[in-house]
KEBAKOL-118558 format. One line per 10 residues: number of its first residue (from 0); their letters; for each residue x, y, z of C-alpha. Coordinates in Angstrom, 1 decimal, padded with zeros to 4 digits, always signed. Layout:
// residues N
NUM) a) X,Y,Z  ... $
END
This chain:
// residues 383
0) xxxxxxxxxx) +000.0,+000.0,+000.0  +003.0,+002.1,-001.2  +003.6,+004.8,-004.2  +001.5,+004.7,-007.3  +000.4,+001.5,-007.7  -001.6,+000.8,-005.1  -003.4,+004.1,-006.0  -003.7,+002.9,-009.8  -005.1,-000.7,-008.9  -007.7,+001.3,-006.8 $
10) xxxxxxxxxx) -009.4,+002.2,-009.4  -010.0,-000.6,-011.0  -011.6,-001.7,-007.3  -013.6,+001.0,-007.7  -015.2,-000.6,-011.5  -015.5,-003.6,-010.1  -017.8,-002.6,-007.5  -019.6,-000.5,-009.4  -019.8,-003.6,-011.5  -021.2,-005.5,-008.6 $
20) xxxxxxxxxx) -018.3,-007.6,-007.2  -017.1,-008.1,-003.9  -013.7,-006.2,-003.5  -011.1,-007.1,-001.5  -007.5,-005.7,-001.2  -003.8,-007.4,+000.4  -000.9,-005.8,+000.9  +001.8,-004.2,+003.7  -000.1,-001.2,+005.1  +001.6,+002.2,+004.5 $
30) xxxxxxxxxx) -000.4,+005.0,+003.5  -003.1,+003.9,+001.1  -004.9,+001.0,+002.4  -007.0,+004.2,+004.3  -008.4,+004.9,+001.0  -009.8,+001.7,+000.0  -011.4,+001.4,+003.7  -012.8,+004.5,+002.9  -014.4,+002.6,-000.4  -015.9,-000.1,+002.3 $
40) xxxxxxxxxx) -013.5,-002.2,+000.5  -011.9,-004.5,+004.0  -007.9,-004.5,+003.9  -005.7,-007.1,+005.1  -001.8,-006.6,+006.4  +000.6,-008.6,+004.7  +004.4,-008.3,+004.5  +005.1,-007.6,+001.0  +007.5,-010.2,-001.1  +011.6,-009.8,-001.4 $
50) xxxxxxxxxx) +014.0,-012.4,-001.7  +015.9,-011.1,+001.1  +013.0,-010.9,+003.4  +013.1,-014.7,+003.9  +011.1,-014.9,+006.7  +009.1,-012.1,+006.3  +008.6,-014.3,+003.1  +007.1,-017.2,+005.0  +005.1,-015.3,+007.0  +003.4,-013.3,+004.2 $
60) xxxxxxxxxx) +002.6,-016.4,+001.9  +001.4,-018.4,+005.1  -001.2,-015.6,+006.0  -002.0,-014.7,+002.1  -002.8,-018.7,+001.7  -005.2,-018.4,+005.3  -007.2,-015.4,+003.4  -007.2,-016.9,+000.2  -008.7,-019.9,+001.8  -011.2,-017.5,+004.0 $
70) xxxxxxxxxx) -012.3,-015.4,+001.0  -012.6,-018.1,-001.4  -011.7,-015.1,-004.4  -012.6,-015.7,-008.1  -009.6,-013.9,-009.2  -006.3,-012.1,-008.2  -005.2,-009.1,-009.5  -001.7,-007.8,-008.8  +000.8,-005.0,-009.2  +004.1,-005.7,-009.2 $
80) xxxxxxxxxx) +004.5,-006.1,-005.5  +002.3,-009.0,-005.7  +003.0,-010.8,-008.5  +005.2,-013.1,-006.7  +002.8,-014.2,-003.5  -000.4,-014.0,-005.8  +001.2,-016.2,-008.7  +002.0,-018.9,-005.4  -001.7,-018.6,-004.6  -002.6,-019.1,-007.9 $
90) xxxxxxxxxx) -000.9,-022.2,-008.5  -001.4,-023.8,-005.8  -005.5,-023.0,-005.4  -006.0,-022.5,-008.8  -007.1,-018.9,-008.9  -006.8,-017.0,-012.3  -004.7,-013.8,-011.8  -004.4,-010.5,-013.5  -001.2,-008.4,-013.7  -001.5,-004.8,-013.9 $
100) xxxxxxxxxx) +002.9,-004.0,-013.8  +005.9,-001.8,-014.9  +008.1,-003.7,-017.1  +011.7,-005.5,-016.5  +013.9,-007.9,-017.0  +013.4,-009.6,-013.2  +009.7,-009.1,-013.3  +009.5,-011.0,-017.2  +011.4,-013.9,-016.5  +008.9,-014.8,-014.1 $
110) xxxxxxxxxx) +006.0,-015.5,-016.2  +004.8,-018.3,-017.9  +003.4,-016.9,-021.0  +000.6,-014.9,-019.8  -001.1,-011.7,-020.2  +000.1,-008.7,-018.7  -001.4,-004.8,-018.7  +001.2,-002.2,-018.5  +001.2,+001.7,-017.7  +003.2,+003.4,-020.1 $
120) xxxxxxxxxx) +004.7,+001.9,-024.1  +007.9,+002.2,-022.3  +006.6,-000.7,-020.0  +005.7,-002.5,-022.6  +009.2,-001.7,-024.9  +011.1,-002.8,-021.4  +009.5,-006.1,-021.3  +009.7,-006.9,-025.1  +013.6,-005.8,-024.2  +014.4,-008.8,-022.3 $
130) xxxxxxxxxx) +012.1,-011.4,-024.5  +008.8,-011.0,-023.5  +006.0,-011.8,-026.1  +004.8,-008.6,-027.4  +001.2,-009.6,-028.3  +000.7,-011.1,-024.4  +001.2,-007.0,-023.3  -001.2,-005.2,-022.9  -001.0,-001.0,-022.3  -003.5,+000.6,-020.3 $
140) xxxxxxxxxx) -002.2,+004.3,-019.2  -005.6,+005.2,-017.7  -005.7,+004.6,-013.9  -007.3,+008.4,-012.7  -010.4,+009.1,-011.4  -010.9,+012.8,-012.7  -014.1,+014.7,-011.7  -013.5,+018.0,-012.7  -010.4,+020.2,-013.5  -009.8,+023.1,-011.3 $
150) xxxxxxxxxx) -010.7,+026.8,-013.1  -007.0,+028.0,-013.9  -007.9,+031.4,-013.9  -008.9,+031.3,-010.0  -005.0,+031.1,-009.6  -003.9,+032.8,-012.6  -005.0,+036.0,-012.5  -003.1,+037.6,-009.3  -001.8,+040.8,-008.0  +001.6,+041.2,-008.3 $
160) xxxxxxxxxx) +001.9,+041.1,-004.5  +000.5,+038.0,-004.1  +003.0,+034.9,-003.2  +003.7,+032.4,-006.0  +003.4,+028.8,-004.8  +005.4,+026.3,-005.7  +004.7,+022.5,-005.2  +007.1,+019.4,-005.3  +005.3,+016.3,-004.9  +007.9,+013.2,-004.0 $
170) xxxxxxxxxx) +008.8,+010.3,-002.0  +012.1,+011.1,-000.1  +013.4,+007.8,-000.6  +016.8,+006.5,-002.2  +016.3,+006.6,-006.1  +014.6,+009.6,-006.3  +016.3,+011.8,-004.0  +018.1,+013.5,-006.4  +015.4,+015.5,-007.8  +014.4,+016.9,-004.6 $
180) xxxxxxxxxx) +017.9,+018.2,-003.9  +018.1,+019.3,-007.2  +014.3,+021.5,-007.0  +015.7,+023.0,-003.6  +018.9,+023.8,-005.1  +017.1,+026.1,-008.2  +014.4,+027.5,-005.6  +017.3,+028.6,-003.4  +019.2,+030.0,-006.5  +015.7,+031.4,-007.6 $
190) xxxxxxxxxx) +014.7,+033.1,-004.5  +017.1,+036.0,-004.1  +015.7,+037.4,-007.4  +011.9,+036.4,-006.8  +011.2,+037.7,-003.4  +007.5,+036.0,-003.4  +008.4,+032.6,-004.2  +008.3,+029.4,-001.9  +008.1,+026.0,-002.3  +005.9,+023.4,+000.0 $
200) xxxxxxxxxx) +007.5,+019.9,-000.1  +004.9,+017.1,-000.1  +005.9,+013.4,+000.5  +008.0,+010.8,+003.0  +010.7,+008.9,+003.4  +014.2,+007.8,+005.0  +015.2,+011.3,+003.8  +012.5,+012.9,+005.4  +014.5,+015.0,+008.4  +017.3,+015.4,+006.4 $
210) xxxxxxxxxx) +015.1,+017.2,+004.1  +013.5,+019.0,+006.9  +017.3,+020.0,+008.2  +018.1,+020.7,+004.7  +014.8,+023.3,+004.2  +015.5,+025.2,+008.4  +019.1,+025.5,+007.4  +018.1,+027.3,+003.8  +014.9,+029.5,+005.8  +018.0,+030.8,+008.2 $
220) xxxxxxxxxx) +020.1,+031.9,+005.5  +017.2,+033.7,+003.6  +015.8,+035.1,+006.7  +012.1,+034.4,+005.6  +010.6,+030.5,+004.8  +011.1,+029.8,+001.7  +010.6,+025.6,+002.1  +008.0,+024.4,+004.1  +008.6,+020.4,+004.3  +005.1,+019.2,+005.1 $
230) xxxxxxxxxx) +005.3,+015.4,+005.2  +003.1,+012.9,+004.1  -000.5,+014.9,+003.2  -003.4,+012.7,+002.4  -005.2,+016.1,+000.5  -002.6,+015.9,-002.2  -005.8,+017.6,-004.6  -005.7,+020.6,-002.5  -001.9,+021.6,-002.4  -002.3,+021.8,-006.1 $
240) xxxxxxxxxx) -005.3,+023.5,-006.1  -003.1,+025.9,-004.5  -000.4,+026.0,-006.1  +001.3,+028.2,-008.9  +004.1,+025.6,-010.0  +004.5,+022.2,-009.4  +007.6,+019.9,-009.5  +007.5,+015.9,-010.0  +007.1,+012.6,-011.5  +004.7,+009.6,-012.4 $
250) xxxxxxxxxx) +001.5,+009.9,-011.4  +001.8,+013.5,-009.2  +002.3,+015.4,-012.3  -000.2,+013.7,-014.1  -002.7,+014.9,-011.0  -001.3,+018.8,-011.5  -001.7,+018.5,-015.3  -005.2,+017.2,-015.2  -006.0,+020.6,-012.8  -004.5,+023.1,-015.5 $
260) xxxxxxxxxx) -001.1,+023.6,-013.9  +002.2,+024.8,-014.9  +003.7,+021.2,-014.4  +007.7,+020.2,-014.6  +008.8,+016.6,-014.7  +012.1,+016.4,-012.6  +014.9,+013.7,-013.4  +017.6,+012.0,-011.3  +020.0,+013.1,-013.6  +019.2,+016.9,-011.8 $
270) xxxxxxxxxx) +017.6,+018.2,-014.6  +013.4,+019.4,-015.2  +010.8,+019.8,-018.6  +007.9,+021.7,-018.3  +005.1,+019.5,-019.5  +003.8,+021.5,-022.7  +002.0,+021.1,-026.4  +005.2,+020.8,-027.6  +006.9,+018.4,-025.1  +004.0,+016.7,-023.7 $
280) xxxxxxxxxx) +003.5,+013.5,-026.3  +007.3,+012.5,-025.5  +006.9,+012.5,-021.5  +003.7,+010.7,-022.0  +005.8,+007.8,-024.1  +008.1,+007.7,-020.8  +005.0,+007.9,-018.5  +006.1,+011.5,-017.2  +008.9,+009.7,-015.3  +011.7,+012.4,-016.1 $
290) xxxxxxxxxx) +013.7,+009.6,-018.0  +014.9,+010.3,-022.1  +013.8,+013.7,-022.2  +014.9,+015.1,-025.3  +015.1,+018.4,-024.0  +014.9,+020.8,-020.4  +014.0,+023.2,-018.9  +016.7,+025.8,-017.3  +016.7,+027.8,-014.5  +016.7,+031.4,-016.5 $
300) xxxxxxxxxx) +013.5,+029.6,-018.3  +011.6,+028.6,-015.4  +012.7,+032.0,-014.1  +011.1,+033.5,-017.1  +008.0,+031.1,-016.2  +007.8,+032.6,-012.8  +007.6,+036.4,-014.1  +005.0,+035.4,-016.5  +003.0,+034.2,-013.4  +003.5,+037.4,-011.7 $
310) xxxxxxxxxx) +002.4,+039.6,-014.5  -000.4,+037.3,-015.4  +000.8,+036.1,-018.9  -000.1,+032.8,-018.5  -001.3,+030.7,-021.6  -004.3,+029.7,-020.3  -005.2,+027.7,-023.7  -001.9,+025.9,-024.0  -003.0,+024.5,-020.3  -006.3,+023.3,-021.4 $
320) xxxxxxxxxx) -004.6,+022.0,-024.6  -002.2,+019.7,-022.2  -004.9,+018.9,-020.1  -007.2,+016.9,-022.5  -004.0,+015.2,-023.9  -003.3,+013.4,-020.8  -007.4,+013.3,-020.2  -007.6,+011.0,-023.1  -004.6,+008.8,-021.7  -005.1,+008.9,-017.9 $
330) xxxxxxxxxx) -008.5,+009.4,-017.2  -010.0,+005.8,-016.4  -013.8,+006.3,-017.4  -012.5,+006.0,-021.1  -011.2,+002.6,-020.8  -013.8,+001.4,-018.4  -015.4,-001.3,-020.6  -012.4,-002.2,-021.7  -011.2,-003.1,-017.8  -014.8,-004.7,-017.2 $
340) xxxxxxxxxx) -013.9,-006.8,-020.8  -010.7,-007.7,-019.6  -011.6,-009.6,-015.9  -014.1,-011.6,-017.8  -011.8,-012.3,-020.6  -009.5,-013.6,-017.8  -011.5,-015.1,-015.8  -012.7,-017.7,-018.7  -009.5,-018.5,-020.5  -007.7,-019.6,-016.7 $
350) xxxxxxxxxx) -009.9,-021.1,-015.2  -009.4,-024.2,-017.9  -005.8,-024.1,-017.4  -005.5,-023.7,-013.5  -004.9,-026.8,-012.1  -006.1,-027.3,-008.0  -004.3,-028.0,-005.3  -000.8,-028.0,-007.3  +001.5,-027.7,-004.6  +003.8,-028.7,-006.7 $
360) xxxxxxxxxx) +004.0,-026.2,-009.5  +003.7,-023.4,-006.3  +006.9,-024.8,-004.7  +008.7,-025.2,-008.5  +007.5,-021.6,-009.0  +009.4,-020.1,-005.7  +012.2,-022.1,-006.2  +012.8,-020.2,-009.9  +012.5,-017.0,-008.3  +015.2,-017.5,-005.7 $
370) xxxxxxxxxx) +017.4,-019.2,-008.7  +016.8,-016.4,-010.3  +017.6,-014.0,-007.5  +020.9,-015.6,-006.5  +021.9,-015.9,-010.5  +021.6,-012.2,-010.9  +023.2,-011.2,-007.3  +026.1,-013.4,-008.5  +026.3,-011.9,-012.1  +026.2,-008.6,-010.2 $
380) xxx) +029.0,-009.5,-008.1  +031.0,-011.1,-011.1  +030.7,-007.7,-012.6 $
END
């Protein structure tokens, strides 16, 4: 119940029960199992799967198998976090499954030839990559609910004494730590010559207090707060219904496009892209995850951004133009009879080819993960 996919598999909870069928979700609690209670839809605490957790391992499959045998499901659907524990379950009880995942050399080697759905063509090119059978991929970008876009104008049109807002939306965790240090870095150099900018961090981590040091330290120098590191919020909507600016990746600046705001994709290779007509169809290919961007965005440009905010020359039309783009490629209710067309798809061609009770094949199955495991930790070590 961590990051974007959680989130993302949510919604297709949510067409499910709207469908009529019983929803029930399993995972390690973090943040988002909260929003599926919320739904009605009962949670259940389960260590997530890593070869090195071994006995976190055997505890998590021991109490998955105890609610698979309690809730009796008709299928399993599962994000990349789950593929390993749910493919167990469904070899040895028989259950078809459903994979909604990012692509990858690890995650394709574990598959037997089946059907996968995949966010972004990048997902899919990463999978074909290492050998993977294009026509079993399947890519489904959509995985927002969107009600309705906030009015850009509301924040637009300012006084030129009015504070400008800037958002960066991120986990504070190894691997995407970079790009915060690099946002603070350009608002620092940024805010001697704009006066009335400051940037609210969003998001948590194992970096989270050395962020918070980080942000006291800079507020010292400039003698005014300039970064307010806010932590985990669980009202993402409304910081960026606030906000002038906002920095990030994934699924974040997908949510600030989709409310008509200036939105940059940050990389871990310290550089940022504001999301535009122009620039918008290539970010999209990489699923706005700041990687291959064929161009940036520099600090004298997003300094130029800034005084256009100030003295309201916003295009107001190339935001709208933006927004539908990713609309069409994010927003869920397009693709919903596709999803609904999909589970039943699934659920008819597996159940022929599950076989019950196959302890067997389950035990087979974990054993090639941990091969696999230990082949590429010693290829990584050989290297």
């Amino acid at each position: 119940f961590n990051g974007g996919a959680p989130l993302s598999i949510l919604e297709y909870a949510k067409i499910a029960q709207n469908n009529g069928h019983e929803v029930k979700a399993v995972g390690e609690y973090a943040t988002s199992q909260v929003k599926y209670e919320r739904l009605g839809i009962p949670t259940y605490n389960v260590p997530y799967f890593s070869p090195k957790r071994v006995f976190k391992n055997v505890i998590g499959l021991w109490t998955y198998s105890r609610i698979v045998n309690k809730e009796q499901p008709d299928i399993i659907h599962a994000t990349s976090y789950g593929i390993v524990p749910s493919k167990f379950m469904s070899k040895l009880y028989g259950i078809p499954i459903m994979y909604s995942i990012a692509g990858g050399k690890t995650t394709g080697s574990i598959f037997d030839d089946e059907k996968l759905i995949v966010y972004s063509e990048e997902n899919k090119f990463d999978l074909i990559k290492h050998g993977y059978d294009r026509d079993l991929i399947e890519v489904i970008p959509n995985r927002l609910s969107i009600e309705e876009s906030s009015n850009p104008e509301e924040i637009y049109c300012r006084s030129k004494s009015d504070e400008i807002n800037l958002l960066l939306i991120s986990r504070l965790d190894k691997g995407v730590i970079e790009s915060v240090y690099y946002v603070i870095d350009v608002v620092s150099m940024l805010s001697d010559k704009n006066q009335n900018i400051s940037l609210s961090i969003l998001g948590s981590g194992d970096y989270l207090e050395s962020i918070r040091k980080i942000a006291n330290d800079l507020n010292k120098t400039k003698q005014r707060k300039v970064i307010d590191v806010l932590g985990y919020q669980d009202d993402v909507d409304r910081y960026i219904s606030q906000a002038h600016v906002v920095f990030g990746k994934g699924r974040s600046i997908v949510e600030s496009i989709l409310s008509n705001r200036i939105s940059l994709v940050i990389s871990e290779s310290r550089a940022m892209l504001k999301c535009s007509v122009s620039t918008v169809d290539n970010l999209y290919r990489y699923n706005f995850s700041g990687r291959n961007m064929q161009c940036t965005t520099s600090i004298e440009e997003l300094s130029e951004i800034i005084n256009d905010i100030a003295n309201n020359r916003v295009d107001l039309c190339e935001l709208e133009e933006v927004r539908q783009f990713v609309d069409q490629r994010y927003n869920i209710k397009h693709v919903e009879h596709r999803i609904n067309k999909t589970y039943e798809d699934r659920l008819a061609e597996q159940r022929t080819k599950c076989n019950r009770n196959s302890i067997v094949g389950a035990l087979y199955f974990l054993l090639r993960v941990y091969f696999l495991a230990i082949y590429d930790l010693l290829r990584s070590i050989s290297m």
